[in-house]
VMD Tcl script that builds the backbone (N, CA, C; Angstrom):
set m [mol new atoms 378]
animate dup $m
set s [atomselect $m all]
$s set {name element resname resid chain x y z} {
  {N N UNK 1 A 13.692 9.770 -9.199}
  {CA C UNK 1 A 13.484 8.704 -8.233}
  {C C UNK 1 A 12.717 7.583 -8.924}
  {N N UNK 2 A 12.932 6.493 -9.045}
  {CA C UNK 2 A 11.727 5.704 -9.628}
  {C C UNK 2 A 10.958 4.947 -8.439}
  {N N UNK 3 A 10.256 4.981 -9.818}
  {CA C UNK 3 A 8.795 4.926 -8.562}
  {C C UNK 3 A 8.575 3.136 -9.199}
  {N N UNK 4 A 7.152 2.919 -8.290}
  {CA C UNK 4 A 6.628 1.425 -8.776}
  {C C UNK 4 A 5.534 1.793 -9.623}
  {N N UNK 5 A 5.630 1.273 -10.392}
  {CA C UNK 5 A 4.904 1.129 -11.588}
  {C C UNK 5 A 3.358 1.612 -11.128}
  {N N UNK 6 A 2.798 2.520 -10.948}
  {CA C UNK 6 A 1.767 2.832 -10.704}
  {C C UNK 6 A 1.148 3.144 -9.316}
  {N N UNK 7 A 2.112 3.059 -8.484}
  {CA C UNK 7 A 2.019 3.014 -7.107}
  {C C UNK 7 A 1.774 4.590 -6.494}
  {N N UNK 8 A 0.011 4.298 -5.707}
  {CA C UNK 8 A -0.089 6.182 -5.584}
  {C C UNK 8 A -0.562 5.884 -4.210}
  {N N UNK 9 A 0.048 7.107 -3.357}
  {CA C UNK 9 A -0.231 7.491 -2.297}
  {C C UNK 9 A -1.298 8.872 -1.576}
  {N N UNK 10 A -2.106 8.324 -1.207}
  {CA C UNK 10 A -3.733 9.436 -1.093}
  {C C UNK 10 A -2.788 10.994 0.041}
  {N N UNK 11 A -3.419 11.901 0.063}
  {CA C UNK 11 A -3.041 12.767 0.809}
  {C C UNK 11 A -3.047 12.384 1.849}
  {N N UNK 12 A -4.170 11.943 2.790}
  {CA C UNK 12 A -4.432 11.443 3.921}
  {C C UNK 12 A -3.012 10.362 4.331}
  {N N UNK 13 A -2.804 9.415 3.581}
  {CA C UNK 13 A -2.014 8.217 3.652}
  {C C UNK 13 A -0.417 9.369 3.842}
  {N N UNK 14 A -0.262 10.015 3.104}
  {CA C UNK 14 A 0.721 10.940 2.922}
  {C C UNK 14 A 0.761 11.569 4.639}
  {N N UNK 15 A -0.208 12.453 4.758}
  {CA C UNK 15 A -0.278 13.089 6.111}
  {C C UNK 15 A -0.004 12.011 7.505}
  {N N UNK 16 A -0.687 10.678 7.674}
  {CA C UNK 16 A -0.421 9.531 8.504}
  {C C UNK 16 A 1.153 9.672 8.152}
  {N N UNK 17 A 1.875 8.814 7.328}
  {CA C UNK 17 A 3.039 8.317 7.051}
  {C C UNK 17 A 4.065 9.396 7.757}
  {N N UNK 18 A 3.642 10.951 7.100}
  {CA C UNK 18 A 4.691 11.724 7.908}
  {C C UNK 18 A 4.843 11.959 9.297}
  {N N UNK 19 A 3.095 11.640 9.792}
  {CA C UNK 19 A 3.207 12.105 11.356}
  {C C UNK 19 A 3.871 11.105 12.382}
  {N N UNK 20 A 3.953 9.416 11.869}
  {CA C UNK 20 A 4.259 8.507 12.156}
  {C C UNK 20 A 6.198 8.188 12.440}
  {N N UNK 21 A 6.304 9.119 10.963}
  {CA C UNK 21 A 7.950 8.917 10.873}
  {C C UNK 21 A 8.581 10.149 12.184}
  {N N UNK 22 A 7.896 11.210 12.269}
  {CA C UNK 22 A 8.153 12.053 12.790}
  {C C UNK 22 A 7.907 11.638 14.201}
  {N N UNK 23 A 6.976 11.041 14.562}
  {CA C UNK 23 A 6.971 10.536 15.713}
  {C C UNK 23 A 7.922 9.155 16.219}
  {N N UNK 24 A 8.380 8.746 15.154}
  {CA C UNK 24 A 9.181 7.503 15.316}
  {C C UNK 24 A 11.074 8.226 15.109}
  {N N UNK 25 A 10.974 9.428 15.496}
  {CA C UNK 25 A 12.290 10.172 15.327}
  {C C UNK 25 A 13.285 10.053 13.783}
  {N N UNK 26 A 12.170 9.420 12.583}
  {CA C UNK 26 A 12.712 9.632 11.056}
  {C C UNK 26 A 11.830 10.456 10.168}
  {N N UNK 27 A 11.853 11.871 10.456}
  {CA C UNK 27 A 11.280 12.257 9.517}
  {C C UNK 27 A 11.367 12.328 8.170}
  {N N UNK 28 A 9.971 11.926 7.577}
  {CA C UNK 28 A 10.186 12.250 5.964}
  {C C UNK 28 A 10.527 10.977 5.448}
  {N N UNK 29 A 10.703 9.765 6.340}
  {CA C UNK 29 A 11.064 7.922 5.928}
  {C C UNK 29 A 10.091 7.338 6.185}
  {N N UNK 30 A 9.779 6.774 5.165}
  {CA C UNK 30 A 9.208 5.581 5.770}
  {C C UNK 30 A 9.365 3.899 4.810}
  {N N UNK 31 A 9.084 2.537 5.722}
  {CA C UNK 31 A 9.256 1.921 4.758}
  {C C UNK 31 A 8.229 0.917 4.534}
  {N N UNK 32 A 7.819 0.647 3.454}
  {CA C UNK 32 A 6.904 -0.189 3.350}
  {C C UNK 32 A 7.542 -1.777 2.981}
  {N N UNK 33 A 6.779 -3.189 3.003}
  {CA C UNK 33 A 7.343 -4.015 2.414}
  {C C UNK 33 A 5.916 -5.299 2.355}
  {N N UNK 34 A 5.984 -6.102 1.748}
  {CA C UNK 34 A 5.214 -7.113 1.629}
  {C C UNK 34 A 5.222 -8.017 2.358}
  {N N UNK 35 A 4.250 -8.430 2.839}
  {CA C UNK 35 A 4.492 -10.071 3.834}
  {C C UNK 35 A 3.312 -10.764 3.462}
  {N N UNK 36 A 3.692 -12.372 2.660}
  {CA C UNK 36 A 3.060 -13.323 2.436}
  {C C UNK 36 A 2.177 -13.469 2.915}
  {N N UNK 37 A 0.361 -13.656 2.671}
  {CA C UNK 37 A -0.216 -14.370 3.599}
  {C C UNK 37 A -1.282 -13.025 3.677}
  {N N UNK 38 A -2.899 -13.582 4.367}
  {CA C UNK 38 A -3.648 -12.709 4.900}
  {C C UNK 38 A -4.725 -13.119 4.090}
  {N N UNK 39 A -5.285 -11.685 3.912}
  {CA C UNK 39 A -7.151 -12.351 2.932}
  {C C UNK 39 A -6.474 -12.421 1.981}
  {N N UNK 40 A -5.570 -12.133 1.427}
  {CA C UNK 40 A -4.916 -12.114 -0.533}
  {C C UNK 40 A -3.282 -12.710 -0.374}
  {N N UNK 41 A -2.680 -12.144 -1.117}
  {CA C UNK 41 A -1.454 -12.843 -1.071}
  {C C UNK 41 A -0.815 -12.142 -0.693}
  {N N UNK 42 A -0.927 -11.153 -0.454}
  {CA C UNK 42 A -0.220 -10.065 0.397}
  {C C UNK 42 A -0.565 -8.788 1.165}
  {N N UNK 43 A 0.043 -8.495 2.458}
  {CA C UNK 43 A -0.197 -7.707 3.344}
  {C C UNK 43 A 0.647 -6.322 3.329}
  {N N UNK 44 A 0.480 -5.728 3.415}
  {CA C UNK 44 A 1.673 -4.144 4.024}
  {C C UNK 44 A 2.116 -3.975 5.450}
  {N N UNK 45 A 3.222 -4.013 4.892}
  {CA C UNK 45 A 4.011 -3.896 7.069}
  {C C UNK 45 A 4.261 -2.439 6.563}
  {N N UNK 46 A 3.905 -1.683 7.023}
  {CA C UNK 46 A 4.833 -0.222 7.351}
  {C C UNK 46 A 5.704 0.234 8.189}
  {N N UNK 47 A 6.730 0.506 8.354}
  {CA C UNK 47 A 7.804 0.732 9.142}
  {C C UNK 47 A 8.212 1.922 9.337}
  {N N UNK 48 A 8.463 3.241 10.343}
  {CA C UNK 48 A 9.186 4.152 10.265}
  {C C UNK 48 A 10.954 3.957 9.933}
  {N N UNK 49 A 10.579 5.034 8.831}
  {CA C UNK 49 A 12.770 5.009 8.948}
  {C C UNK 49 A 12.857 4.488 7.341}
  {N N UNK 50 A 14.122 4.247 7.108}
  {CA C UNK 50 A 14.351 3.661 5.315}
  {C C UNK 50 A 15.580 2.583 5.716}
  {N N UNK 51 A 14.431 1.236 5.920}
  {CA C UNK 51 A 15.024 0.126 6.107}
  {C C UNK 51 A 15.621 -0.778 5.078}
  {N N UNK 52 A 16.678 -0.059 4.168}
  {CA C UNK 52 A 17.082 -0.180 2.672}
  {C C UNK 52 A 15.706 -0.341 1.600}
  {N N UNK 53 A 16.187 -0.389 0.913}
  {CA C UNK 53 A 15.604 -0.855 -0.315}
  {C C UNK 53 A 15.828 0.875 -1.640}
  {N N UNK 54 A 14.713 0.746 -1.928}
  {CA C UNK 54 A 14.391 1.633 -2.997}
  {C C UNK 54 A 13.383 2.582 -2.756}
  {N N UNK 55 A 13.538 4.249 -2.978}
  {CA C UNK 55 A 12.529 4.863 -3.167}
  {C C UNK 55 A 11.259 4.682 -4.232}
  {N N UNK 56 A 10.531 4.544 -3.802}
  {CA C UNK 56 A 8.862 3.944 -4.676}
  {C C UNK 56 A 8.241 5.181 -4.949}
  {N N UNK 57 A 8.026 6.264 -3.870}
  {CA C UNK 57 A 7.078 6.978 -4.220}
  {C C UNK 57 A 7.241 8.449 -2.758}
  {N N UNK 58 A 6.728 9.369 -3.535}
  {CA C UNK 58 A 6.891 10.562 -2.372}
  {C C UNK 58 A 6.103 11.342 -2.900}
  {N N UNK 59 A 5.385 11.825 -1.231}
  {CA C UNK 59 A 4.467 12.769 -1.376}
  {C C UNK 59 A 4.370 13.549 0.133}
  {N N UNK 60 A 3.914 14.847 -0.402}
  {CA C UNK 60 A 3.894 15.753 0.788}
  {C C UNK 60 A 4.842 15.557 1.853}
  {N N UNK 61 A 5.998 15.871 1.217}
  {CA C UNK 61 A 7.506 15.357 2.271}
  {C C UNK 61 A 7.869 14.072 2.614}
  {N N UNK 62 A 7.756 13.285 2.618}
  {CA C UNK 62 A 7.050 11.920 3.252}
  {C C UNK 62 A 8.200 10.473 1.689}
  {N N UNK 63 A 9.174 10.275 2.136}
  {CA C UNK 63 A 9.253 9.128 0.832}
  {C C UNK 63 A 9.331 7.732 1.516}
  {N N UNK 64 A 8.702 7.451 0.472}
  {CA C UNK 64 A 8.330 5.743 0.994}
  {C C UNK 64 A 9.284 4.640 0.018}
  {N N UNK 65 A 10.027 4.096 1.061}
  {CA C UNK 65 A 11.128 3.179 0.734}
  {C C UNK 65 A 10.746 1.144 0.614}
  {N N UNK 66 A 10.984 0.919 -0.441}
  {CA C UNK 66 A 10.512 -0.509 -0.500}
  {C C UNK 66 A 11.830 -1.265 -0.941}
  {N N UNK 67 A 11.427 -2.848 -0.722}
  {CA C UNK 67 A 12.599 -3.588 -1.271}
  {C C UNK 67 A 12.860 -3.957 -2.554}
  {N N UNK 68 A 13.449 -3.710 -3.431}
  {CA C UNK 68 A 14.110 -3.915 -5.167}
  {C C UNK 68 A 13.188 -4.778 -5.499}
  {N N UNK 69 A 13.259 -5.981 -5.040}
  {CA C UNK 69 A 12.745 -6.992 -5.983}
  {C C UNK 69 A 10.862 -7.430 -5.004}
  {N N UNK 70 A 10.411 -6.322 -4.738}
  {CA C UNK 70 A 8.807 -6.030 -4.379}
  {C C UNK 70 A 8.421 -5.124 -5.300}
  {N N UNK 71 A 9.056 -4.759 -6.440}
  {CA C UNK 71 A 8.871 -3.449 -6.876}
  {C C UNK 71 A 7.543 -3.753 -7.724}
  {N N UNK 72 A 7.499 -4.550 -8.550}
  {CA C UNK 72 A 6.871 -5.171 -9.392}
  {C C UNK 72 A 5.764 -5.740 -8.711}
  {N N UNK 73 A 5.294 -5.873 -7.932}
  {CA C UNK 73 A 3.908 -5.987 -6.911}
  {C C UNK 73 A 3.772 -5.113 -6.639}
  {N N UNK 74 A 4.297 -4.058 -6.578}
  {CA C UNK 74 A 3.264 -2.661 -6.032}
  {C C UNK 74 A 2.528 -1.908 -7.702}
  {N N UNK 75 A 2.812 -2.720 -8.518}
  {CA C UNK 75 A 2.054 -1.733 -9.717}
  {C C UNK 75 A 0.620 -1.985 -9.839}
  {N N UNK 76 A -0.222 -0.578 -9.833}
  {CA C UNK 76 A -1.900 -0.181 -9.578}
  {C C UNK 76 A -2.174 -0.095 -8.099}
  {N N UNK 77 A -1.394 -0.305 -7.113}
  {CA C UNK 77 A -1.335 -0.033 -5.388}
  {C C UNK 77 A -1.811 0.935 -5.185}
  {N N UNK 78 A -3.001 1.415 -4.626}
  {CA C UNK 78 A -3.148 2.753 -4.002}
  {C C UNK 78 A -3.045 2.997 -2.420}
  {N N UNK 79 A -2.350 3.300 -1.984}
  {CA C UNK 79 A -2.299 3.293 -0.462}
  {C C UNK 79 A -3.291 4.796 -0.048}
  {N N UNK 80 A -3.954 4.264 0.789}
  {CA C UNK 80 A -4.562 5.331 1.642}
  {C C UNK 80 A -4.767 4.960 2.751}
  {N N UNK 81 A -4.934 6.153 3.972}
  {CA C UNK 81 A -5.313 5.764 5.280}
  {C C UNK 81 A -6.663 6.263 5.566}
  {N N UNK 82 A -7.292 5.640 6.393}
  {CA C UNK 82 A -9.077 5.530 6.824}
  {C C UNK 82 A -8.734 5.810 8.183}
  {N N UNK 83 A -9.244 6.676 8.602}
  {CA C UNK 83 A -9.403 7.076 10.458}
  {C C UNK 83 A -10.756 7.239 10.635}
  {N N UNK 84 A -11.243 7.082 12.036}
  {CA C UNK 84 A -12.449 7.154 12.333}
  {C C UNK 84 A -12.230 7.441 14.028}
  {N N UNK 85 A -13.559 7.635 14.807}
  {CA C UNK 85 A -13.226 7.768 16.011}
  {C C UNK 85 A -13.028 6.610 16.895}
  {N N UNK 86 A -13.114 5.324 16.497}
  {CA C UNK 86 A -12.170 4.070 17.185}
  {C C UNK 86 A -10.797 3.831 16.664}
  {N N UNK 87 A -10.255 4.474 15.884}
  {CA C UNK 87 A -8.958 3.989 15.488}
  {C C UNK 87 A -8.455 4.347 13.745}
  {N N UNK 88 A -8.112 3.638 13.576}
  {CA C UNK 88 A -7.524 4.311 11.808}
  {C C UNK 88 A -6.429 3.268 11.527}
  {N N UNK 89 A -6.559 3.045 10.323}
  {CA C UNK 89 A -4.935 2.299 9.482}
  {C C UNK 89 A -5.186 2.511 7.718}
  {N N UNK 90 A -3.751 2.084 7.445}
  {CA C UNK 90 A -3.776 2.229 6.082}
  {C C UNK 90 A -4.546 1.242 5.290}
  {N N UNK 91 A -4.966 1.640 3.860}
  {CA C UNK 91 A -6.003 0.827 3.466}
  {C C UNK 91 A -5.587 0.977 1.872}
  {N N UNK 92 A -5.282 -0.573 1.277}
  {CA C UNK 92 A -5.046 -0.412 -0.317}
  {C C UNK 92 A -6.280 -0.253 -0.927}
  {N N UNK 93 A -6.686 0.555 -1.766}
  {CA C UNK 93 A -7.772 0.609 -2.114}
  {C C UNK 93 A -7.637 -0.378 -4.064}
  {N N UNK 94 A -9.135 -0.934 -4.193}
  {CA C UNK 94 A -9.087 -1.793 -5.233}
  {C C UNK 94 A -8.876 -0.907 -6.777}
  {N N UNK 95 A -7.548 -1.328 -7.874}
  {CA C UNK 95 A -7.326 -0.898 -9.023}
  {C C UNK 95 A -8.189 -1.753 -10.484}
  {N N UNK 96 A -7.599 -1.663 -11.502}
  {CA C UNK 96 A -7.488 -2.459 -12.525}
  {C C UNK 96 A -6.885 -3.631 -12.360}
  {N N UNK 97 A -5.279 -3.056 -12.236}
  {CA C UNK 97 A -4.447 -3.909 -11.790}
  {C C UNK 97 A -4.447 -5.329 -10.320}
  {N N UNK 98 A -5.294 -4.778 -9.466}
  {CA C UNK 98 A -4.799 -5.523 -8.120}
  {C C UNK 98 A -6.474 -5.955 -7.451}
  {N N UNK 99 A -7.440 -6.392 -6.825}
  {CA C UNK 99 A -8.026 -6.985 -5.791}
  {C C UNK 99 A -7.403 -6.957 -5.068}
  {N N UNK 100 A -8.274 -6.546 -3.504}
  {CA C UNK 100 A -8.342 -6.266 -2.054}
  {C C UNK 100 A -9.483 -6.908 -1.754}
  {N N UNK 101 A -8.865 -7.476 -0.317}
  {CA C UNK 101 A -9.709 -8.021 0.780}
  {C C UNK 101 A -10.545 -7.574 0.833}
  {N N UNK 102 A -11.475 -7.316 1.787}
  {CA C UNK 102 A -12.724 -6.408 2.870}
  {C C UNK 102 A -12.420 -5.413 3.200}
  {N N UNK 103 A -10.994 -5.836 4.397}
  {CA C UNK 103 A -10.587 -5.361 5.166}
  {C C UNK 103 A -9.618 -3.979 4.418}
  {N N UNK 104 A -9.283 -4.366 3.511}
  {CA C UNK 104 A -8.319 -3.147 2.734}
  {C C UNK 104 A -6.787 -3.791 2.900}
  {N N UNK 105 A -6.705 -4.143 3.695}
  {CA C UNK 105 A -4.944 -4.503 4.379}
  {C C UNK 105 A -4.190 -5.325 2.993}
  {N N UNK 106 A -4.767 -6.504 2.700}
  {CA C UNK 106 A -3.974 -6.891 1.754}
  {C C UNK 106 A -4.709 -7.155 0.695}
  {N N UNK 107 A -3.962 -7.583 -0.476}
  {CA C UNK 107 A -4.342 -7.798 -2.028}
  {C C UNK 107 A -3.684 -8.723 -2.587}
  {N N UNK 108 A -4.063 -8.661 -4.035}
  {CA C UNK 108 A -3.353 -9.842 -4.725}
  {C C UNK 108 A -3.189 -9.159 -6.180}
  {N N UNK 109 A -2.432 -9.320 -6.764}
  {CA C UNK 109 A -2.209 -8.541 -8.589}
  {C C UNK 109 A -3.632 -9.707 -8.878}
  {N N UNK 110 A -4.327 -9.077 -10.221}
  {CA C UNK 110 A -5.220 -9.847 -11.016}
  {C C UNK 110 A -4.397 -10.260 -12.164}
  {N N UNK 111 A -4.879 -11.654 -11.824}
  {CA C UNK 111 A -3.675 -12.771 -13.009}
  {C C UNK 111 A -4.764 -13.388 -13.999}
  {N N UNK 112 A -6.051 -13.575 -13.856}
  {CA C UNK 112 A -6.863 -14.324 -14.635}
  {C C UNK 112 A -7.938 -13.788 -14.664}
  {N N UNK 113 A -8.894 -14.611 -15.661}
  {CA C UNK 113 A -10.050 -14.066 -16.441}
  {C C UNK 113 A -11.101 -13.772 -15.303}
  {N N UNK 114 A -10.895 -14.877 -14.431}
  {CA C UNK 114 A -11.930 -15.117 -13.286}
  {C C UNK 114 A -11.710 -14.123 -12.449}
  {N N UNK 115 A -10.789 -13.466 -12.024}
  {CA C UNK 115 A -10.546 -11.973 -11.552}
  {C C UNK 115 A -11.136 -11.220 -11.467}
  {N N UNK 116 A -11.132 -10.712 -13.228}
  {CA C UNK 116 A -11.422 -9.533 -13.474}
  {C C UNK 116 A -13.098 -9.346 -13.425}
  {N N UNK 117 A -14.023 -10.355 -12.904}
  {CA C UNK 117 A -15.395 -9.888 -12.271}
  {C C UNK 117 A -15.321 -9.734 -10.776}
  {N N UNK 118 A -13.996 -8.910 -10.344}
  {CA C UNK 118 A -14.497 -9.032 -9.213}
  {C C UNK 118 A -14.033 -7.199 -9.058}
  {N N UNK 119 A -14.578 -7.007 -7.971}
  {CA C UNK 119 A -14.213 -5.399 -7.843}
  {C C UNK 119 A -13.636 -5.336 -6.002}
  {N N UNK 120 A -13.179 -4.795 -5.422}
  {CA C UNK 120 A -12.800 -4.787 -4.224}
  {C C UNK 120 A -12.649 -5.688 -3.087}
  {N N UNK 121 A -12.281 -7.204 -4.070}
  {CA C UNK 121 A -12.164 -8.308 -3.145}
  {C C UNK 121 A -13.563 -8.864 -3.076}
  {N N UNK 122 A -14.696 -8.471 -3.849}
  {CA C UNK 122 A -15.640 -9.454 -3.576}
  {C C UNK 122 A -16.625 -9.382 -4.863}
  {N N UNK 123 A -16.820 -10.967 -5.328}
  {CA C UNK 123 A -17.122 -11.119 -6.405}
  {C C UNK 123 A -18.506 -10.375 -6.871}
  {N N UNK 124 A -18.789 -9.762 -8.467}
  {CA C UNK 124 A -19.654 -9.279 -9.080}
  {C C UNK 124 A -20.816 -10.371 -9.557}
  {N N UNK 125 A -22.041 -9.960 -9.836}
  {CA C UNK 125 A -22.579 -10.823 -10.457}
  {C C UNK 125 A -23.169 -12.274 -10.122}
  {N N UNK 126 A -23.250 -12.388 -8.715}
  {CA C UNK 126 A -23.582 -13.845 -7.850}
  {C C UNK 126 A -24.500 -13.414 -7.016}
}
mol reanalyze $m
mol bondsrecalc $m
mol representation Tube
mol addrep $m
């Protein structure tokens, strides 16, 4: 199956995704995709079901389907999900590769020097 270039999915994120598809009558699908815009340059829509594209990544039954030419933005992605007792959602957590918001929801690949002092969406050293 190819995967995205570095793209890992937490157990937890794994366990959400399946209970979601299963509840959305596709078990074992799901699809992820990018949408422009948010604290970074990009957000995660998750979708039950395999709304074309490409298998990216599978875990604990569960494969997660993206579109061909997103493939190359998901490399250093870590998807995980955060629950608590008000609620829960998925959360990219910060790589080498990528910066995240606050919020976790979206990110941006690190393209420049000025970047790389920053760690989880908020700058080091100020």
């Amino acid at each position: 199956m190819p995967k995205a270039p570095g793209l890992r999915i937490s157990v937890t994120a794994a366990a959400e995704l399946g209970r979601q598809a299963a509840v959305a009558g596709t078990p074992g699908m799901m699809h992820l995709d990018l949408v422009a815009g948010g604290c970074e340059a990009w957000t995660l829509r998750l979708r039950p079901g395999h709304l074309a594209g490409t298998p990216v990544g599978r875990a604990d039954g569960i494969t997660l389907y993206a579109p061909a030419e997103q493939l190359h933005l998901l490399g250093g992605v870590a998807l995980d999900y955060r629950g608590d007792l008000n609620g829960g959602g998925f959360v990219v957590r910060p790589g080498e590769a990528i910066r995240c918001c606050a919020c976790g929801t979206a990110f941006s690949p690190r393209t420049t020097g000025r970047e790389a002092g920053r760690e989880g969406g908020r700058e080091t050293g100020r």
